[in-house]
TORKOLLO-786222 format. One line per field, with one value per residue (C-alpha): residue number from 1; z, y, x. Coordinates in Angstrom, 2 decimals, decimal comma. Last residue first. Layout:
REM residues N
i = [NUM  ...] .
z = [Z  ...] .
y = [Y  ...] .
x = [X  ...] .
***
This chain:
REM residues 492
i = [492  491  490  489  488  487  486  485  484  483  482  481  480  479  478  477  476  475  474  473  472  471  470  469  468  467  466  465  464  463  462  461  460  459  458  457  456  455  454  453  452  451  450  449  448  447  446  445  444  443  442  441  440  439  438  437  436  435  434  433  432  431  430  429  428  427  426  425  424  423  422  421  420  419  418  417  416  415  414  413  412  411  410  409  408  407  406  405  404  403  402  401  400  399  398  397  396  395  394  393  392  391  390  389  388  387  386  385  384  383  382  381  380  379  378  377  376  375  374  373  372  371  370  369  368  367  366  365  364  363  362  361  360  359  358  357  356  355  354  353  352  351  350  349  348  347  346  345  344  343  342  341  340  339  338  337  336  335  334  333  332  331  330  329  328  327  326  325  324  323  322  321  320  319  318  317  316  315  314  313  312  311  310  309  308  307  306  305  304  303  302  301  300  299  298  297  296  295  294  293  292  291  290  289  288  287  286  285  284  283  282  281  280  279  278  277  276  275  274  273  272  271  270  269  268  267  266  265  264  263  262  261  260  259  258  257  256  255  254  253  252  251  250  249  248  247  246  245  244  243  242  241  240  239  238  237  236  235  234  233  232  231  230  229  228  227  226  225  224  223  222  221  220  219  218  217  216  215  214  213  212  211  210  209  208  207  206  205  204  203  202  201  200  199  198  197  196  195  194  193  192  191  190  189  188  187  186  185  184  183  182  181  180  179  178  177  176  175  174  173  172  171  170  169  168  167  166  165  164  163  162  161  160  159  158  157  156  155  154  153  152  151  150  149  148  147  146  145  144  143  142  141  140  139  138  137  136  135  134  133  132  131  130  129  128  127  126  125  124  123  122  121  120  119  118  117  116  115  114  113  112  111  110  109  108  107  106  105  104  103  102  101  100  99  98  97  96  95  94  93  92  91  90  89  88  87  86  85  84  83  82  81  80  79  78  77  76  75  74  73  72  71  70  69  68  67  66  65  64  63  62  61  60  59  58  57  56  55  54  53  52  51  50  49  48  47  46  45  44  43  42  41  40  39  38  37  36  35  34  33  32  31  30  29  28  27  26  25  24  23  22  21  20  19  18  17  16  15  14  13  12  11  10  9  8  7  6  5  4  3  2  1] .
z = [69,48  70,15  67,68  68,61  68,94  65,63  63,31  62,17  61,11  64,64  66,51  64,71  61,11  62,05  63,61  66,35  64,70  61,99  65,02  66,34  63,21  63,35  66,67  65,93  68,75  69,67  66,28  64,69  67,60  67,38  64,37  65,48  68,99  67,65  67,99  68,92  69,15  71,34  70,26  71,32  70,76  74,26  75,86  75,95  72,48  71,97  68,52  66,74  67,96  67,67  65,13  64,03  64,42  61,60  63,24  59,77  61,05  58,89  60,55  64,32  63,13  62,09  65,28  67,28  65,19  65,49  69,05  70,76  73,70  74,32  73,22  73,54  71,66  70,91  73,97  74,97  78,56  78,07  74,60  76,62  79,29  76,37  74,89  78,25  78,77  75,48  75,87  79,71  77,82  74,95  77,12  79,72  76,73  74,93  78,23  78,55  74,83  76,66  79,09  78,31  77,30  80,70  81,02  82,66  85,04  86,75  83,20  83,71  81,22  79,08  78,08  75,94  76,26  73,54  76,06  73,11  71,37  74,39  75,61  72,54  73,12  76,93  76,50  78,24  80,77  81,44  81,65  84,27  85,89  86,87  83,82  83,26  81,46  82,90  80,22  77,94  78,16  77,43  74,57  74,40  76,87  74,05  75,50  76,01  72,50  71,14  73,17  72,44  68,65  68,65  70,90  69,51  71,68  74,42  77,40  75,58  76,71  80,33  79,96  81,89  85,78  87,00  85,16  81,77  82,65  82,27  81,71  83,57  83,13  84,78  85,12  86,96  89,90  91,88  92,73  92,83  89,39  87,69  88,00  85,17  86,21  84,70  86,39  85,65  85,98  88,32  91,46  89,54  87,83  91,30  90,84  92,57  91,70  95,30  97,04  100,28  99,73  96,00  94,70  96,23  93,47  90,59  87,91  84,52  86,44  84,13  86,72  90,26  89,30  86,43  87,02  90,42  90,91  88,97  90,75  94,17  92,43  90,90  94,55  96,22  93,79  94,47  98,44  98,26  96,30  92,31  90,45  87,24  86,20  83,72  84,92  83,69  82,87  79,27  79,36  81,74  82,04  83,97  81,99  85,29  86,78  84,32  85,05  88,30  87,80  85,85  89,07  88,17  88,04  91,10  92,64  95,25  98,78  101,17  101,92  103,11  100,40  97,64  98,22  98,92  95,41  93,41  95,50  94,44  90,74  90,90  92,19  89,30  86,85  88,07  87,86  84,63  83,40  85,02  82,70  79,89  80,53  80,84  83,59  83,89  86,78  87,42  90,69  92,57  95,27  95,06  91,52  89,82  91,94  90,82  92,04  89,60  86,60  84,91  88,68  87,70  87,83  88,97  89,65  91,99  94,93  96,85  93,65  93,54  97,31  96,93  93,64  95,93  98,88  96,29  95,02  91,56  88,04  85,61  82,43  81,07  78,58  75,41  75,17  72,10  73,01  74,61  76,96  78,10  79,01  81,08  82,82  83,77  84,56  86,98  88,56  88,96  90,27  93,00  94,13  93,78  96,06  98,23  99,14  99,32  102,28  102,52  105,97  107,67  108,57  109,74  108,38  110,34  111,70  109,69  110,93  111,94  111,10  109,98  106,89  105,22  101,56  99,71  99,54  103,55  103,96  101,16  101,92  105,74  104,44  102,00  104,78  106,75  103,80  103,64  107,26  106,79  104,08  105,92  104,73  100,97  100,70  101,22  99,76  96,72  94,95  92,38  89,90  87,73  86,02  83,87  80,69  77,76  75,21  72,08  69,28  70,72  68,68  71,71  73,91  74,12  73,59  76,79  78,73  78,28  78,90  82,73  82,61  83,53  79,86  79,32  82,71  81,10  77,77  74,56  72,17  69,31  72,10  71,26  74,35  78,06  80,29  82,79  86,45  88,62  91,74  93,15  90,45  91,27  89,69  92,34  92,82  93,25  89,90  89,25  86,24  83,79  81,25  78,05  76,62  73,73  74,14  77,93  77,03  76,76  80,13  82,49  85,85  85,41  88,42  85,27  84,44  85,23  84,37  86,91  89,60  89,87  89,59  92,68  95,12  97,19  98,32  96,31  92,65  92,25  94,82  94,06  90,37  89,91  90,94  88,91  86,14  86,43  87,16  83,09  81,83  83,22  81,94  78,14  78,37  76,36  79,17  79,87  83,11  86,42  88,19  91,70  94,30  94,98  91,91  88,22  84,55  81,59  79,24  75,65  74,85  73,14] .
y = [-66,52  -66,10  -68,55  -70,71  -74,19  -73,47  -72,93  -69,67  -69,59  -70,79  -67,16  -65,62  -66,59  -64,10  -65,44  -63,93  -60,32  -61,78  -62,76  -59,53  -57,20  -59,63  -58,51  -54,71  -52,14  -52,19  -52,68  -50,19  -47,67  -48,42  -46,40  -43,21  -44,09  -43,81  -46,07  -44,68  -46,86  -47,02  -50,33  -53,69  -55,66  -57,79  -54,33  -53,99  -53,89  -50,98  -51,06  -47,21  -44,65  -43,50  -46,12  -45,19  -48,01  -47,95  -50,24  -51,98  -55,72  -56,27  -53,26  -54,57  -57,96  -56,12  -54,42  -57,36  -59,30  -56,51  -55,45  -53,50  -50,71  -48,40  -45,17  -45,08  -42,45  -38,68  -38,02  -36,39  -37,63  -38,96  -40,55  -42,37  -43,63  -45,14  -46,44  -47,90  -49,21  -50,90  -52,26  -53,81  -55,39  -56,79  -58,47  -59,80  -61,39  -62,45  -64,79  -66,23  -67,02  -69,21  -69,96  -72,02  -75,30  -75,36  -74,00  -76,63  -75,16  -76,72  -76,94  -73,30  -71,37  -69,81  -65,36  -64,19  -59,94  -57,96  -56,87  -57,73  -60,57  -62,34  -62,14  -63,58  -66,50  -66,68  -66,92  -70,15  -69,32  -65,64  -67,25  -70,15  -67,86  -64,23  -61,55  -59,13  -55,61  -53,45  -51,13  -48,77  -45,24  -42,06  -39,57  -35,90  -34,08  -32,06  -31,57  -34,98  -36,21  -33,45  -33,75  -37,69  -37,40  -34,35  -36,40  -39,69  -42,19  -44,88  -42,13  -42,50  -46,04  -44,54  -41,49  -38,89  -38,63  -35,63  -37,00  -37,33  -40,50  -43,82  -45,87  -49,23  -52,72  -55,46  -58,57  -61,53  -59,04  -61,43  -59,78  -62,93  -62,89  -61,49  -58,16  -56,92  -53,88  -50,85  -48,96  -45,03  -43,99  -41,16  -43,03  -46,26  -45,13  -44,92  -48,79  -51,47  -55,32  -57,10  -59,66  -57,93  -59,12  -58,07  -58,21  -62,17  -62,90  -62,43  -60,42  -62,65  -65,45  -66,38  -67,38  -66,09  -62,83  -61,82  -62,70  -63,19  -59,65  -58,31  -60,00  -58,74  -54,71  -54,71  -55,66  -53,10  -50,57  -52,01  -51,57  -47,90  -47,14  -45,59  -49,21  -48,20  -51,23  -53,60  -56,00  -59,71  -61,58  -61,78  -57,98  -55,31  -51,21  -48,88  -45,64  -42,83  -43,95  -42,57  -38,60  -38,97  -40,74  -37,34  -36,08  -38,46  -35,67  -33,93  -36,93  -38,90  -37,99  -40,27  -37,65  -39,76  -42,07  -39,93  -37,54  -39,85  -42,09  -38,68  -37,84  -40,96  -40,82  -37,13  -38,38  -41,04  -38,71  -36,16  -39,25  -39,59  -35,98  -35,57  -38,48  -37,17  -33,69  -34,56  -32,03  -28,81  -26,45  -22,90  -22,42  -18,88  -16,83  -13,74  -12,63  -13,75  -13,43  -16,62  -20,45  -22,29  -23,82  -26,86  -28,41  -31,47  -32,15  -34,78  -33,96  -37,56  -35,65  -35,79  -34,37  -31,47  -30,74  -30,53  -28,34  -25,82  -25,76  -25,28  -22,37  -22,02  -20,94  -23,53  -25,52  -28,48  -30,65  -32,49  -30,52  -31,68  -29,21  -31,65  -32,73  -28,91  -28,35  -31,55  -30,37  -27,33  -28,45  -30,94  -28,64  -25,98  -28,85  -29,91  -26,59  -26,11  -29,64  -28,71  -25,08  -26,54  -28,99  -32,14  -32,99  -30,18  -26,57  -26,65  -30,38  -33,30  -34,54  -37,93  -41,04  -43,88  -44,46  -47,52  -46,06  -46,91  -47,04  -43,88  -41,16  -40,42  -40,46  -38,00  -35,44  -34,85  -34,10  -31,95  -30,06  -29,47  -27,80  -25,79  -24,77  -24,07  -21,87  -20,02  -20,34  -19,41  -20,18  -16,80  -14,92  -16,50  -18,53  -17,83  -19,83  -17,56  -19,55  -22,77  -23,21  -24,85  -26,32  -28,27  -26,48  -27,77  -26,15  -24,71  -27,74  -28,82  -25,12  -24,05  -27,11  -26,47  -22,70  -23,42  -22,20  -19,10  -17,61  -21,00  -20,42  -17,07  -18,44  -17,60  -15,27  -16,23  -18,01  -21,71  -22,46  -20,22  -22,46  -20,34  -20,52  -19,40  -19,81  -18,71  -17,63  -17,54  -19,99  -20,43  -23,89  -22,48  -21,77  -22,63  -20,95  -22,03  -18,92  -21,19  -18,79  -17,14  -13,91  -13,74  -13,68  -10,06  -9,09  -9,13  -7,82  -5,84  -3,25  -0,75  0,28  -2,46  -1,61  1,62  -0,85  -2,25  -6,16  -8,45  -6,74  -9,34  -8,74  -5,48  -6,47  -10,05  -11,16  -8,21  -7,83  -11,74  -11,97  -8,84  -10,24  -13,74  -11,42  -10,22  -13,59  -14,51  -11,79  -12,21  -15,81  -17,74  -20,24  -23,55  -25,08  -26,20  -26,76  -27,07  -28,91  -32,18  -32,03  -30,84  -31,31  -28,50  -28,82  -27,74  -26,90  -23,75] .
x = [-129,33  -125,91  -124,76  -121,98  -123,61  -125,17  -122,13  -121,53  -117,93  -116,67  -116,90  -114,56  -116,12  -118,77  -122,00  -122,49  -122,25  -124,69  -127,19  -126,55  -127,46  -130,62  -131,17  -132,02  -131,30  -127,70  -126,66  -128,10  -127,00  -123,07  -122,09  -124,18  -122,37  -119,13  -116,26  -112,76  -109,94  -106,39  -104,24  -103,87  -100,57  -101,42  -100,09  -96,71  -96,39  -99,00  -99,98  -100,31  -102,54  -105,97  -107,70  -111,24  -113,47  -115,92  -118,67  -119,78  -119,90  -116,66  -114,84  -115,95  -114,52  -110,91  -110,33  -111,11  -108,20  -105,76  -106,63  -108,52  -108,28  -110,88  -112,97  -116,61  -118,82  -120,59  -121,34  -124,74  -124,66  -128,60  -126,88  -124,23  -126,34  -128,62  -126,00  -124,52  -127,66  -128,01  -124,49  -125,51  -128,35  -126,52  -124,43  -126,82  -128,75  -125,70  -124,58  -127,96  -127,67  -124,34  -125,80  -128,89  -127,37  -125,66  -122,22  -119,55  -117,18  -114,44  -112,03  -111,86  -112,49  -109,66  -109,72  -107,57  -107,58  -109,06  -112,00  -114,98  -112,89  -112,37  -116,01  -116,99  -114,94  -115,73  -119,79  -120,00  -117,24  -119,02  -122,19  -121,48  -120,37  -121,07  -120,13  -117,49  -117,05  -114,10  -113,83  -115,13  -113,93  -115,99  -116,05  -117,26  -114,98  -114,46  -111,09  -110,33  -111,16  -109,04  -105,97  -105,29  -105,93  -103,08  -100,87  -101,22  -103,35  -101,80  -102,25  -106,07  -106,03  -106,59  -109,35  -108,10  -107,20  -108,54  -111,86  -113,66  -116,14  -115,01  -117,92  -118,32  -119,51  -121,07  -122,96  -125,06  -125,58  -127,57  -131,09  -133,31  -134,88  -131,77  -129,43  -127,31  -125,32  -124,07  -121,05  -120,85  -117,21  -115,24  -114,81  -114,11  -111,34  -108,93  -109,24  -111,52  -111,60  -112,60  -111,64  -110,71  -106,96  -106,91  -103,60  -103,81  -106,15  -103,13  -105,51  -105,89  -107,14  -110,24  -112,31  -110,66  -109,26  -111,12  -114,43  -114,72  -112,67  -115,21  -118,31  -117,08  -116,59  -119,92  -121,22  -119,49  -121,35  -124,53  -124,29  -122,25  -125,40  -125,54  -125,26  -126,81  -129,66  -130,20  -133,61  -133,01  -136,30  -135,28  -134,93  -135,91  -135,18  -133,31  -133,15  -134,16  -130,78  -128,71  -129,92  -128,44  -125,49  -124,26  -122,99  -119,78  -117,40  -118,45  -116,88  -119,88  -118,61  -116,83  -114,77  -111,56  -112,01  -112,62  -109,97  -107,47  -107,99  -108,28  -104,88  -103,44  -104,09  -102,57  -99,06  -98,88  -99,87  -97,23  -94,61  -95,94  -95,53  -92,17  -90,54  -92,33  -90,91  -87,24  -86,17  -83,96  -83,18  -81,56  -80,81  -82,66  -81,69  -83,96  -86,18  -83,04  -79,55  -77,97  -77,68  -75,11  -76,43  -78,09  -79,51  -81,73  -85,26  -87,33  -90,96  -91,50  -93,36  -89,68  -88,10  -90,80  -90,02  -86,24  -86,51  -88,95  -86,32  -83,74  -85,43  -86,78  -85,54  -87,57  -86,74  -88,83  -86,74  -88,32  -92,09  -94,09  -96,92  -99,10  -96,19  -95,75  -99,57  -99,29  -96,51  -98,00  -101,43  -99,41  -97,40  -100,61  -102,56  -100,59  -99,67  -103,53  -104,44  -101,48  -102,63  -106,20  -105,10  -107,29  -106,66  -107,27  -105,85  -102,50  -101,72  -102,36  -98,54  -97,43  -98,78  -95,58  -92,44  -92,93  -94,95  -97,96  -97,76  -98,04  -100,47  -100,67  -96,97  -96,64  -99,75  -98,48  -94,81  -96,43  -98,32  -95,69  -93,21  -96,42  -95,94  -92,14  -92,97  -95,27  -98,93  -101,04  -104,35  -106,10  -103,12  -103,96  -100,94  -98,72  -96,15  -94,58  -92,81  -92,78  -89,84  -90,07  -87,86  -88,86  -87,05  -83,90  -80,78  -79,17  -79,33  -76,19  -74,21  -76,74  -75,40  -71,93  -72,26  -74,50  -77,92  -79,01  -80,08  -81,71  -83,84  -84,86  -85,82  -83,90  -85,83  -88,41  -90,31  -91,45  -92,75  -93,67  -94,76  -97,59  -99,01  -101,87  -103,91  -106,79  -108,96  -112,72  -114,91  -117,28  -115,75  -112,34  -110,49  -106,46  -105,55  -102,75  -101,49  -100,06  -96,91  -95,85  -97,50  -96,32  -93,17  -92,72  -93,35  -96,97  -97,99  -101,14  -101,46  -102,58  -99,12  -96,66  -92,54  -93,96  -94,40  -90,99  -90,87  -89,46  -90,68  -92,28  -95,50  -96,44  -94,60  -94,51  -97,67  -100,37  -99,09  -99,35  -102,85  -103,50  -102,02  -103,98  -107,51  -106,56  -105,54  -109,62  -111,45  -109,16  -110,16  -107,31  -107,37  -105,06  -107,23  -107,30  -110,41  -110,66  -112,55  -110,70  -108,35  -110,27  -108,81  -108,32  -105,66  -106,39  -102,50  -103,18] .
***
């Protein structure tokens, strides 16, 4: 069981073992496969339960509406004792290639409710619609509205079901993903990025089908790509707070006050806009690691932000003076975890226990008086500008709005019963969390790409001592990092 389970505008999508739920999936499939289409005979389905011997070594995907009724289904069939069906259609040289893959898979039966499901000219429609909106605008002008809205639920579950399927298949191991379809169907996949590749000449299987192969990590993060847009569409055009992010609401009672600084969760349009100003100040214009021109309305946003909690530090006169944000489990994941082994990767997500920690900046002077601790925290170098020159006060201003946004965040954290914060660190950041007793527990090996940082976990249990007794911040500030605990870089 691959563990995957993620949600797209209102559905959930989900690898289930639920023996209600595969039950309603071979009824779904009964009504479409063997009364719609004819494709099975009835009597090779007693019970109107449409099912065949691979189903035991396959993941059954179900697409749920927000009442939890199935709408939609798919299923990869992997490591099946007997040659998959797509394998069995596939052209002799590539079958004697590929014969001694362990890691082949194959997704079929792909079905839809009757409730969502239009013409196939309509749907081609839709997808036409859903392309030119996601991507950048086009000359050609604004692509015809769909049949019935914007936000099309056939698209959102065919979506989802290609996704779910792909993502089921990369948690397994998958190398090449195999599938019988239609030419129309392989012609809308490639447009949405879901490359595969004709293996075989078109056959006679459940009507006029090409076999098709694709490399699986190649479809998964053009699938990714696909999905971060949608979240981005979805929240924009509905304006609506994600379901994801409910959890706002039990944040907000845990504002609190310290060193005449109040620490708040930014849960308006206004405060949230705000957060995103002093970000791109922060990292675009102070310690220019963001090109400013990226961000032509000067602000920081990413499709993350729609499903996070943002902290802010506010003073006297209601400047936000600093930020940062949880990552809450989402349609999109947890970012550094797509830097995480497999097996660490899946387990984290499905307990939907952990959150990522990211996106922490402060207002000058105090971020540029508080820069090398600030380095160490985001793993990323971080030089002043010559134009700024802290005051005497900044820089324990600078640990005061730090340690308050982390004691929010912990106390977020605990109201949201996870268990900790996963980001990205490096060696050096890495090793001073291990000397001030934090245990980071490594996820995945050195990412070269990125600054040599590397996926960690760090508990909450780990983090609480810290977070509430100063002196275990004093010896934090004072590590050898920092200038071997001379005065002028103490935090306190």
């Amino acid at each position: 069981m691959s563990g995957v389970e993620f949600r797209l505008g209102e559905f959930t999508f989900l690898a289930t073992e639920d023996r209600g739920l595969l039950e309603a999936i071979h009824r779904l499939r009964y009504r479409i496969y063997v009364e719609e289409y004819g494709f099975e005979k009835p009597e090779d389905h007693p019970g109107g339960l449409e099912r065949d011997r691979f189903d035991p070594h396959a993941v059954s995907i179900a697409a749920l509406d927000r009442r939890g009724n199935l709408v939609g289904t798919a299923r990869l069939i992997h490591h099946c004792p007997f040659p998959l069906p797509t394998f069995d259609l596939a052209a002799p040289e590539w079958r004697e290639r590929h014969r001694t893959d362990p890691h082949l898979v194959e997704s079929s039966r792909f079905a839809m409710s009757r409730d969502f499901r239009l013409s196939a000219l309509d749907f081609k429609r839709e997808m036409a619609f859903f392309r030119r909106n996601l991507g950048a605008p086009s000359s050609a002008g604004p692509a015809p509205a769909p049949a019935s809205g914007d936000l099309s639920a056939r698209v959102l579950i065919f979506l989802g079901l290609s996704h779910a399927t792909i993502a089921s298949a990369r948690a397994l191991g998958a190398s090449w993903h195999l599938m019988a379809a239609e030419r129309s169907l392989w012609v809308l996949l490639k447009r949405n990025g879901m490359r595969f590749e004709p293996i075989g000449p078109e056959v006679e299987y459940h009507g006029r089908r090409t076999p098709y192969a694709g490399q699986n990590e190649d479809m998964f993060q053009s699938t990714q790509a696909v999905q971060t847009r949608v979240v981005t569409m979805l929240a924009r055009e509905s304006g609506a707070i994600p379901v994801g992010v409910q959890e706002k609401d039990l944040a907000e009672a845990g504002t609190f006050r310290l060193g005449g600084l109040s620490f708040n969760v930014a849960s308006t349009p206004g405060s949230v806009d705000r957060v995103f100003v002093l970000r791109h100040q922060a990292y675009a214009e102070d310690f220019k690691l963001i090109p400013a021109a990226a961000q032509a309305d000067a602000r920081d946003r990413d499709a993350h932000d729609a499903w996070s909690v943002h902290v802010t530090a506010e003073d006297g006169v209601g400047r936000v003076v600093g930020t940062v944000r949880l990552v809450l489990n989402s349609p999109l994941g947890l970012p550094c975890l797509e830097k995480a082994g497999a097996e660490e990767r899946n387990r984290l997500l499905s307990s939907k226990k952990v959150a990522e920690l990211s996106r922490l900046a402060l207002a000058s002077p105090y971020g540029h008086a508080f820069a090398d601790v600030l380095s160490y925290l985001l793993s990323v170098p971080l030089i002043p500008s010559g134009a700024v020159r802290p005051g005497p006060g900044d820089r324990r201003r600078g640990a005061v709005i730090t340690l308050g946004l982390f004691r929010m965040l912990y106390r977020i954290s605990k109201k949201l019963r996870l268990s900790g914060w996963v980001l990205l660190a490096h060696g050096e950041t890495i090793a001073l969390l291990e000397r001030q007793g934090l245990r980071p527990e490594l996820l995945g090996p050195v990412d070269e790409t990125k600054d040599h940082r590397q996926p960690v976990l760090l508990r909450l249990g780990d983090l609480e001592a810290h977070l509430t007794d100063f002196s275990r911040i004093r010896s934090f500030s004072r590590d050898a990092s920092f200038g071997g605990g001379k005065p002028r870089n103490s935090l306190f």
